[in-house]
PALO-963032 format. One record per atom (N, C-alpha, C): residue in three letters; x, y, z. Coordinates in pm, whole numbers, padded with zeros to 5 digits, always signed. Each point is the difference from the previous one (the first is absolute). Example, Ala and Ser with C-alpha at 12.3 -4.5 7.8 and 13.67 -1.06 7.14 Angstrom:
ala+01319-00569+00780 ala-00089+00119+00000 ala+00090+00120+00000 ser-00035+00105-00072 ser+00082+00119+00006 ser-00077+00109+00073 
This chain:
unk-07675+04764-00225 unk-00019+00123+00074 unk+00134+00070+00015 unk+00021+00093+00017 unk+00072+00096+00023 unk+00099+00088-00150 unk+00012-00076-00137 unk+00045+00041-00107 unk-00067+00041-00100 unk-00004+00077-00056 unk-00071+00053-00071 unk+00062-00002-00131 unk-00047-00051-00107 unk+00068-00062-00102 unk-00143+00164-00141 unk+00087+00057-00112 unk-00067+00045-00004 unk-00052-00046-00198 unk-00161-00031+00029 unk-00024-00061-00137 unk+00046+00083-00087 unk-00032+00142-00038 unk+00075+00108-00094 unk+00070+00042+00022 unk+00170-00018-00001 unk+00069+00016+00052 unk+00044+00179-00059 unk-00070+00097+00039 unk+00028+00129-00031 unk+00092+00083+00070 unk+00009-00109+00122 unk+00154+00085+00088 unk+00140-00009-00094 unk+00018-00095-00068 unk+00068-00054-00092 unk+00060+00123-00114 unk-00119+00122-00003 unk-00001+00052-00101 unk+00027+00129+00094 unk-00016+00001+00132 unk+00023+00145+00069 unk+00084+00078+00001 unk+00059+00123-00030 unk+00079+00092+00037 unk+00085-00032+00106 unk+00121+00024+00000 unk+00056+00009+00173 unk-00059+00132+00079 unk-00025+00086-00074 unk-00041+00128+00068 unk-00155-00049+00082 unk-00072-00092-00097 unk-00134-00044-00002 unk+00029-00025+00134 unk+00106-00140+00022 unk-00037-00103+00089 unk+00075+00077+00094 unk+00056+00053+00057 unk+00022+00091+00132 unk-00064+00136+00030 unk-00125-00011-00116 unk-00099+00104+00043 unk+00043+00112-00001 unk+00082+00044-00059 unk+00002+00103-00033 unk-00074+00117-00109 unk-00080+00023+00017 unk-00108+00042-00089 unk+00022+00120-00059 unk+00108+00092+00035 unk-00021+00135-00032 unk+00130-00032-00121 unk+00056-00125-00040 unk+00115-00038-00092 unk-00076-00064-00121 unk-00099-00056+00053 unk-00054-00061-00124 unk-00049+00109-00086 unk+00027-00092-00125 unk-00049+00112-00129 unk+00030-00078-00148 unk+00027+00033-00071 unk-00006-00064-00169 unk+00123-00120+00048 unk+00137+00060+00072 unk+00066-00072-00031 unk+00011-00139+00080 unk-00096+00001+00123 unk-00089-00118+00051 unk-00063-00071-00110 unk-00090+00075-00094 unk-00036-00132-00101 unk+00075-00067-00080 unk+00143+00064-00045 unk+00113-00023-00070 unk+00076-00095+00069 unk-00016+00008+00140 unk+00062-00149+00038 unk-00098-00137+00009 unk-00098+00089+00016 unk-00124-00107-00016 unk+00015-00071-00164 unk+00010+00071-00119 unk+00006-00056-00077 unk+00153-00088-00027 unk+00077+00048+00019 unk+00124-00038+00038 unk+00008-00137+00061 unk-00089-00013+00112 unk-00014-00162+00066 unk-00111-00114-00107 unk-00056+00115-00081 unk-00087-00106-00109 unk+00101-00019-00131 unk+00122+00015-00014 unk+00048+00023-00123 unk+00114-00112+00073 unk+00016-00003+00115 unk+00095-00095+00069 unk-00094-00159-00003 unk-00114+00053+00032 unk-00052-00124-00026 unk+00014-00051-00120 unk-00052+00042-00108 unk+00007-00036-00145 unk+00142-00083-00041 unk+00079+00077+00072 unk+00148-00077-00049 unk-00001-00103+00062 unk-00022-00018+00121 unk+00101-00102+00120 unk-00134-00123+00000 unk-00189+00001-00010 unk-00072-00078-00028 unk-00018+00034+00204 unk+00048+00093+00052 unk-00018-00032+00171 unk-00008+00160+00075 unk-00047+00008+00086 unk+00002+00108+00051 unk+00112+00069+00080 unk+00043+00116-00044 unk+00088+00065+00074 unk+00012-00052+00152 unk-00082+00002+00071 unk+00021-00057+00151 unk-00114-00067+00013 unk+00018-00167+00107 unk-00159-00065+00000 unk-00009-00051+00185 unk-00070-00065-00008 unk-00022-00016+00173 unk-00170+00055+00014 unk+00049-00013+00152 unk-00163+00084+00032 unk-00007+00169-00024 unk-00082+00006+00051 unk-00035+00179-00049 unk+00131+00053+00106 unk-00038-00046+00120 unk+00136+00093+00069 unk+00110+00000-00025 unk+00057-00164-00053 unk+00170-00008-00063 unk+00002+00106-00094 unk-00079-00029-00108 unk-00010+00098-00132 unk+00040+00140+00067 unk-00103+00064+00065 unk+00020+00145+00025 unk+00122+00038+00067 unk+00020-00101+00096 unk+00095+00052+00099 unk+00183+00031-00098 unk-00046-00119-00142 unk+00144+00008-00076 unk-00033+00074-00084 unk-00125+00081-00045 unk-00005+00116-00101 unk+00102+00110+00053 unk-00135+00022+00121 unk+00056+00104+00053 unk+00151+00035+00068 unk+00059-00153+00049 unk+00147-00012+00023 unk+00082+00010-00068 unk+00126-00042+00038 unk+00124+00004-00085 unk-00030-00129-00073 unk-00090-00068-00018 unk+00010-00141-00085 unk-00013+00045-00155 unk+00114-00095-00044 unk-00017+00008-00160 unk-00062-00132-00044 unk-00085+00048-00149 unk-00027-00174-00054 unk+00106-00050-00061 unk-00014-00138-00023 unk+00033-00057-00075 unk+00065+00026-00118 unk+00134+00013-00060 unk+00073+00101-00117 unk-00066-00087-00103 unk-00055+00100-00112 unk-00058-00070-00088 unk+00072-00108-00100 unk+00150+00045-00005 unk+00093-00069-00019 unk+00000-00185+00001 unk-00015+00008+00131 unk-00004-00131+00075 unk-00076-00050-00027 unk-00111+00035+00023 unk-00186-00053-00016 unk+00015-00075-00148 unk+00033+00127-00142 unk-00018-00025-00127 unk+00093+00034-00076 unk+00127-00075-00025 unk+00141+00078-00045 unk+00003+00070-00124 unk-00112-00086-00090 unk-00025+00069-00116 unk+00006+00144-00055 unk-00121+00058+00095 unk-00023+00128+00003 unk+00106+00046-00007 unk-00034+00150-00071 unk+00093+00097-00047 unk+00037+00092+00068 unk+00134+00024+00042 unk+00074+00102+00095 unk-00083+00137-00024 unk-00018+00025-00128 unk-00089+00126-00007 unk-00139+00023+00087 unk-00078-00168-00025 unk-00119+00066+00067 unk+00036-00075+00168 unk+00083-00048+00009 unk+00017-00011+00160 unk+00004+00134+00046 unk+00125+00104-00023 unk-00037+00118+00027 unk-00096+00075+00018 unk-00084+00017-00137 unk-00098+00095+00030 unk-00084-00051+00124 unk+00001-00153+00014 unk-00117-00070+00109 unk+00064+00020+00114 unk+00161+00055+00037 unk+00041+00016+00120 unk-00034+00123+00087 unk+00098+00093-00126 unk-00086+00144-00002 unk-00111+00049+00059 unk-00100-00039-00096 unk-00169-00028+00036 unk-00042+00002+00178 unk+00102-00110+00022 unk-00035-00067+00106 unk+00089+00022+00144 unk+00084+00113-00019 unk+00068+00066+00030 unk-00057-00008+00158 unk+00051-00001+00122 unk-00036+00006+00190 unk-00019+00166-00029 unk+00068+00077-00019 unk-00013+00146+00002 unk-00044+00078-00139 unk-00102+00070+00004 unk-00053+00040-00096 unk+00084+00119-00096 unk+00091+00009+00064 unk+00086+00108-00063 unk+00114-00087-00088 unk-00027-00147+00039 unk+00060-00091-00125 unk-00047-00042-00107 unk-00165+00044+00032 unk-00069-00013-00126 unk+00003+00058-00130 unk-00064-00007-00120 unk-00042+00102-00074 unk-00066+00131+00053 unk+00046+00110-00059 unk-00092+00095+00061 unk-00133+00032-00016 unk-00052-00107-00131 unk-00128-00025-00008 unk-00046-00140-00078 unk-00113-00017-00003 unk-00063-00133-00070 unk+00022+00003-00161 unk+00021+00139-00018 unk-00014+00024-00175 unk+00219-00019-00020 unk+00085-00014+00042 unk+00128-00050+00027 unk+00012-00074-00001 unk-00098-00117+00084 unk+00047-00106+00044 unk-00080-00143-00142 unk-00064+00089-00064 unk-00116-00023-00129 unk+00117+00003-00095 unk+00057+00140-00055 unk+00110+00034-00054 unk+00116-00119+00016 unk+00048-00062+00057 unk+00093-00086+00062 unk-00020-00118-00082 unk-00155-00057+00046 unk-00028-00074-00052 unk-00018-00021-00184 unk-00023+00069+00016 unk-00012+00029-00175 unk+00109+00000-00048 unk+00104+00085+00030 unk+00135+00006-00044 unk+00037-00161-00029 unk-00011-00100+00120 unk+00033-00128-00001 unk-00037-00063-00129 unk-00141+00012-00007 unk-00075-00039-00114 unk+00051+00030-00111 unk+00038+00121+00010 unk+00095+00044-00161 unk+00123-00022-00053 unk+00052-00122+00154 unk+00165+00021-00020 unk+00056+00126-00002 unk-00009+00099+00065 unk+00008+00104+00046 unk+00122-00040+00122 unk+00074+00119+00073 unk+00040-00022+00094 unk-00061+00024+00108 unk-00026-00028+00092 unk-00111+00066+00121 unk+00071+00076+00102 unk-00062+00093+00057 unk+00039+00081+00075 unk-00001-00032+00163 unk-00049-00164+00022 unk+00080-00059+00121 unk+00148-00041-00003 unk+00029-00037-00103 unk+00133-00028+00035 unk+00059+00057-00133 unk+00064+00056-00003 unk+00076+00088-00112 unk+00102-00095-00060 unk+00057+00007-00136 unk+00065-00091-00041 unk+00140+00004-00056 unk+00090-00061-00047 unk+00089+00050-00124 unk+00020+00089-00089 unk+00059-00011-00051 unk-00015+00112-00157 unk+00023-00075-00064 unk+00081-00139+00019 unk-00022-00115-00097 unk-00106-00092-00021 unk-00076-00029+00130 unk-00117-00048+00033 unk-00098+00059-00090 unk-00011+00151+00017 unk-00057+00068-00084 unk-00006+00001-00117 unk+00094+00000-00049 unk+00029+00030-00160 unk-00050-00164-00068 unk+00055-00119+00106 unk-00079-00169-00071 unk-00146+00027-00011 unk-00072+00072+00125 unk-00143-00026-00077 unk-00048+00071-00057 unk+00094+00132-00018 unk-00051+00110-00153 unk+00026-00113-00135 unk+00114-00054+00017 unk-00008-00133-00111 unk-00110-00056-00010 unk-00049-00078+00138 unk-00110-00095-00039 unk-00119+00042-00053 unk-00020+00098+00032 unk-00151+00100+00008 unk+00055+00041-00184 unk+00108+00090-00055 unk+00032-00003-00161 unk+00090-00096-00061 unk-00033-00120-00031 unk+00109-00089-00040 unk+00112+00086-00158 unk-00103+00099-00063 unk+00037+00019-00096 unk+00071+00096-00006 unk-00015+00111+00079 unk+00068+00112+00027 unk+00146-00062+00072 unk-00028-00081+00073 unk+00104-00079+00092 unk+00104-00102-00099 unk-00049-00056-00131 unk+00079-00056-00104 unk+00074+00100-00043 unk-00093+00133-00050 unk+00079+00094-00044 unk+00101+00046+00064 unk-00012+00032+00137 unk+00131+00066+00089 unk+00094-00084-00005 unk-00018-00162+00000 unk+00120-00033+00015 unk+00119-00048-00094 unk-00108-00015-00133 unk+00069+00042-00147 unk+00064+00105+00015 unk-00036+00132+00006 unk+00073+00126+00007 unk+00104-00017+00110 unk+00018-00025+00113 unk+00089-00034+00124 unk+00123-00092-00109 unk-00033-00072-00030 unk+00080-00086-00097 unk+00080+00025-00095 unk-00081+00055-00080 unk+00054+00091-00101 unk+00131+00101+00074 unk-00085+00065+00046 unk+00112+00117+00047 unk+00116-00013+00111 unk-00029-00095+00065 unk+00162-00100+00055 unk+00073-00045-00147 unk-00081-00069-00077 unk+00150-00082-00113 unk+00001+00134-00072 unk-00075+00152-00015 unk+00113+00011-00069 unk+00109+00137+00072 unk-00057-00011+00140 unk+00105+00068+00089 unk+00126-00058+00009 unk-00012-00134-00001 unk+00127-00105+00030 unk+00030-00003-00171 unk-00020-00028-00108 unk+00061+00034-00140 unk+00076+00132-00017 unk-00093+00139+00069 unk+00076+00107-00030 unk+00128+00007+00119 unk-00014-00030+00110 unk+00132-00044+00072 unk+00132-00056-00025 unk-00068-00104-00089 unk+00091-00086-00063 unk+00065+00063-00101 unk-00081+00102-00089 unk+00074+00050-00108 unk+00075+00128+00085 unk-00070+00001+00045 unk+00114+00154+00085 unk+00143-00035+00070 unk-00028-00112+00083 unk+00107-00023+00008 unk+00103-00065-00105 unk-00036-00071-00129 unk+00092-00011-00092 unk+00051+00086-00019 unk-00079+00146-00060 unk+00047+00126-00074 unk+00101+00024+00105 unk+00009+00005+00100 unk+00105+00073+00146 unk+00121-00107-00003 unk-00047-00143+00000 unk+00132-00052-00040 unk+00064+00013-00130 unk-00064+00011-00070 unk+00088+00020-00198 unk+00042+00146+00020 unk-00046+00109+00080 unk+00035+00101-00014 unk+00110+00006+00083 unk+00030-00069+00124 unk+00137-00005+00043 unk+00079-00064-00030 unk-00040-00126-00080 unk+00109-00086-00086 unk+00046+00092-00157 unk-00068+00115-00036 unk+00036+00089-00080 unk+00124+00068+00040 unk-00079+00024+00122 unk+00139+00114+00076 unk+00118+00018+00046 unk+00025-00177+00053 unk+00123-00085+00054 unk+00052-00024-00188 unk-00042-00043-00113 unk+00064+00007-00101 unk+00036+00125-00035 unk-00082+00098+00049 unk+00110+00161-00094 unk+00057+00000+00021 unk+00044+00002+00164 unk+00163+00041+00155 unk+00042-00082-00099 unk-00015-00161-00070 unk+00121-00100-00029 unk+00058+00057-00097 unk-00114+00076-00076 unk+00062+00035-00182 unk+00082+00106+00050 unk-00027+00096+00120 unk+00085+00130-00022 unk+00143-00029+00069 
């Protein structure tokens, strides 16, 4: 008696806006955290927040964070930790600005893409334009290659010509 333990745990999946009742906030990007807490599940095998129905709500709707997916499953990929943080964002203005973004995100991941939760390198970038064209990516770095040895050959000959041409010059002064 007195706990209420809840068999479908759908508070689990609530909005913070949801769970402090705020009703005139909810909207798409309420389901985006909703999906957001099912995409956290998928990774971590556990629910964003668990307990009875009131613990659950009272830490949706609070300052409580879950569990960093990090911790839970180290595996997972910094990319889609993001988008699942994002997603899952306490303030909706940390969210995507819509479900078709936060879709976008995901996909990007899928493509080895960079995602637009966490922005990346330009070197980061440029390795998985490699991985994604191995061949285009052989080619660049043949050409990269190429054109260092023969920057450093024509260097080399330039600076010979500049030394023979001043060892020319110190012999005229001698002859005259």
């Amino acid at each position: 008696t007195g706990v209420q333990t809840c068999a479908l745990p759908i508070s689990a999946f609530m909005s913070p806006e949801q769970a402090r009742g705020e009703l005139s906030e909810v909207g798409p990007q309420s389901d985006q955290y909703s999906l957001g807490a099912v995409l956290y599940q998928c990774l971590t095998k556990s629910q964003p927040f668990t307990g009875s129905v009131y613990i659950i709500v009272a830490a949706v709707a609070g300052n409580g964070e879950p569990a960093s997916i990090r911790q839970l499953s180290p595996e997972v990929p910094q990319d889609l930790v993001s988008i699942c943080d994002k997603a899952m964002c306490k303030q909706t203005a940390g969210r995507y600005s819509d479900v078709q973004q936060f879709h976008d995100d995901l996909q990007r991941w899928l493509d080895d893409e960079p995602v637009r939760a966490r922005p990346i390198s330009v070197l980061a970038r440029f390795l998985r334009i490699c991985r994604r064209n191995p061949v285009i990516a052989s080619l660049s770095i043949i050409l990269v290659l190429v054109l260092t040895s023969a920057t450093i050959v024509l260097q080399t000959a330039l600076l010979d010509a500049i030394g023979q041409r001043e060892q020319a010059g110190k012999s005229a002064e001698l002859a005259e």
